[in-house]
KEZALUM-163004 format. One record per residue (C-alpha): residue in one letter; x, y, z. Coordinates in steps of 0.02 Angstrom, whole numbers, always signed. Example, Ala and Ser with C-alpha at 12.3 -4.5 7.8 and 13.67 -1.06 7.14 Angstrom:
// KEZALUM-163004
PT code      u      v      w
PT    A   +615   -225   +390
PT    S   +684    -53   +357
END
This chain:
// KEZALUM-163004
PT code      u      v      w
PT    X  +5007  -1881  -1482
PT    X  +4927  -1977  -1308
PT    X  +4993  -1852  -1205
PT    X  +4964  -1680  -1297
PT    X  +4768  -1746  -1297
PT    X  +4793  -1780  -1112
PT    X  +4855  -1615  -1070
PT    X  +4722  -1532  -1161
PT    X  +4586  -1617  -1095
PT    X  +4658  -1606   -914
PT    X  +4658  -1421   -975
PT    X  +4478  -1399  -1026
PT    X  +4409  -1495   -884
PT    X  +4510  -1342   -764
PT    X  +4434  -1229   -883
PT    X  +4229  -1306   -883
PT    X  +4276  -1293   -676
PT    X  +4319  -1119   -666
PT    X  +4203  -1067   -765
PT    X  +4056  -1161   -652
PT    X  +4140  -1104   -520
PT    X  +4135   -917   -578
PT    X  +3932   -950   -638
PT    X  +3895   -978   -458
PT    X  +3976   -844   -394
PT    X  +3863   -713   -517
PT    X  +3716   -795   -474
PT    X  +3769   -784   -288
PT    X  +3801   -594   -324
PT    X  +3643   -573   -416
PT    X  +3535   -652   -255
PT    X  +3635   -543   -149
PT    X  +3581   -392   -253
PT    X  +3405   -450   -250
PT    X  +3400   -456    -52
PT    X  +3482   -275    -60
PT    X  +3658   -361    +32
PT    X  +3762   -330   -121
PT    X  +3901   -248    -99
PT    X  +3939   -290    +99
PT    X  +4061   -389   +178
PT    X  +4002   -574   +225
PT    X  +4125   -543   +369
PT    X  +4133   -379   +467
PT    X  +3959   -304   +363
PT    X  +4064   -148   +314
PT    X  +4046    -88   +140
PT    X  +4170   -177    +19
PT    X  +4194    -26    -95
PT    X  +4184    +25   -255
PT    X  +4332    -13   -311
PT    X  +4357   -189   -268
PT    X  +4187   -207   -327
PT    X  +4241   -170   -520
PT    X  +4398   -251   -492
PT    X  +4286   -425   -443
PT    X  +4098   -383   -443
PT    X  +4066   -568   -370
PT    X  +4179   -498   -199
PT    X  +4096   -553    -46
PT    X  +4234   -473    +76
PT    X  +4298   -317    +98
PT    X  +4492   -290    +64
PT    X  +4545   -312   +239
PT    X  +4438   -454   +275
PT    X  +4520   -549   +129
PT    X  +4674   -505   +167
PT    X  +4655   -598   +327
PT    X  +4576   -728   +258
PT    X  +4716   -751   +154
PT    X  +4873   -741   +264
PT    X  +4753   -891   +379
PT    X  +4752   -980   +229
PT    X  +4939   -973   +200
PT    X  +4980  -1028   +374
PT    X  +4861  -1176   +355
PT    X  +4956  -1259   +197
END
């Protein structure tokens, strides 16, 4: 019916989003990796570590830095 279409369409249109969203981010990470700043906090310049780095290869701040980015965004909404 109307509103199943709707709701999948509303759905795929989040999806195409993400998606472009994510595609900048790699090619972000790949232009960092070109310029030999992969892998460094956009923040403090510390290295973001290995870890987090598998866990989201397009990070561009280290744990703590996020963190606090985070808890600032909380208090904001």
């Amino acid at each position: 019916d109307r509103a199943t279409q709707e709701e999948e369409f509303t759905l795929e249109l989040r999806t195409r989003d993400r998606e472009r969203k994510l595609i900048k981010k790699i090619e972000e990470s790949l232009i960092d990796l070109e310029k030999g700043d992969y892998g460094f906090c956009e923040s403090c310049g510390v290295d973001i570590g290995i870890r987090r780095l598998e866990a989201r290869p397009t990070a561009t701040l280290c744990i703590d830095c996020k963190t606090l980015d985070e808890i600032r965004e909380k208090n904001r909404a």
